[in-house]
C-alpha positions as CSV (number, residue, x, y, z in Angstrom):
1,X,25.2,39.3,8.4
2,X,23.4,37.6,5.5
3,X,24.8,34.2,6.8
4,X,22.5,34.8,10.5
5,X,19.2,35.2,8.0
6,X,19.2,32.1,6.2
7,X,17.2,29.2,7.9
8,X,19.1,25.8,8.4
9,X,17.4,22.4,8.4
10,X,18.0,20.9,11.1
11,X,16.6,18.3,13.4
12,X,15.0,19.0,16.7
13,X,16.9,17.5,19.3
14,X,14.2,14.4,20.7
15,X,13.9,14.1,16.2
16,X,17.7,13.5,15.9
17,X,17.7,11.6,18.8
18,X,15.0,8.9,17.7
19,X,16.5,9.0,14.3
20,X,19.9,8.3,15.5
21,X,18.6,5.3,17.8
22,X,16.3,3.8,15.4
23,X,19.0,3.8,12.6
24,X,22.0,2.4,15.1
25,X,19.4,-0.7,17.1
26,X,18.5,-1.3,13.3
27,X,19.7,-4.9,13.1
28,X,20.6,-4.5,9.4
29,X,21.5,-1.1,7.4
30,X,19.1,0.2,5.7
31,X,18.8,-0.6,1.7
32,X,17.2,0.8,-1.0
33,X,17.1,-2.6,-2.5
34,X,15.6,-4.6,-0.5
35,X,13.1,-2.0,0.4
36,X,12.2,-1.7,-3.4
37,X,11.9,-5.4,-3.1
38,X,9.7,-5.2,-0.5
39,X,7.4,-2.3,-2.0
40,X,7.1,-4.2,-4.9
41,X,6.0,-7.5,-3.1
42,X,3.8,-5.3,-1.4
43,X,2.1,-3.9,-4.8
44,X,2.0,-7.3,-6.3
45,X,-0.1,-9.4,-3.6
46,X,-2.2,-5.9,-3.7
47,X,-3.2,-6.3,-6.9
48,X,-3.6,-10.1,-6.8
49,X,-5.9,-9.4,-3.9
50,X,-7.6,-6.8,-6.0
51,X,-7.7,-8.8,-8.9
52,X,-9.4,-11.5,-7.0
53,X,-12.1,-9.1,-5.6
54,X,-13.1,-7.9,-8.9
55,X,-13.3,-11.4,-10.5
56,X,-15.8,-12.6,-7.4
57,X,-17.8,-9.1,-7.8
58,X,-18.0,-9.7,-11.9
59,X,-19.0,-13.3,-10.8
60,X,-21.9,-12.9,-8.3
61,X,-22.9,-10.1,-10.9
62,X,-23.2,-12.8,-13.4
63,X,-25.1,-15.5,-11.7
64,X,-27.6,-12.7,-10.2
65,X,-28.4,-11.8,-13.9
66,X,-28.6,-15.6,-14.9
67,X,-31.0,-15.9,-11.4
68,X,-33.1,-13.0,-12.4
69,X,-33.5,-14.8,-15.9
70,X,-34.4,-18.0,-15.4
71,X,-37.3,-16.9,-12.7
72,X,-38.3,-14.4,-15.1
73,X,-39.1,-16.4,-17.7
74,X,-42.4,-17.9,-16.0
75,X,-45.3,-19.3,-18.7
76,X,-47.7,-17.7,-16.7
């Protein structure tokens, strides 16, 4: 009786089913490694990309301050 109440995690049917296709028409198994690889290829050109960004913001911030000073400084 106490078997019927607890609830078992399972698949739908159509879930199992795209699950089961996906992982057999893989053309290679699926591995941890070279997902890891992946992710981390991933994170690295992410932060070289941000990296980048900030350095061009920190520049244009730069040369507008150095703009703003050299018309500022007028004799008259």
């Amino acid at each position: 009786m106490m078997y019927l109440s607890i609830p078992h995690p399972h698949l739908s049917d159509a879930l199992e089913r795209a699950y089961s296709n996906f992982a057999f028409d893989a053309p290679q198994p699926l591995c941890l490694k070279s997902g890891l690889k992946k992710l981390g290829a991933s994170l690295w050109h992410a932060g070289k990309a941000a990296g980048r960004f900030l350095g061009e913001a920190i520049n244009a911030q730069a040369e507008a301050r150095a703009r703003d000073m050299r018309y500022s400084r007028t004799p008259w």
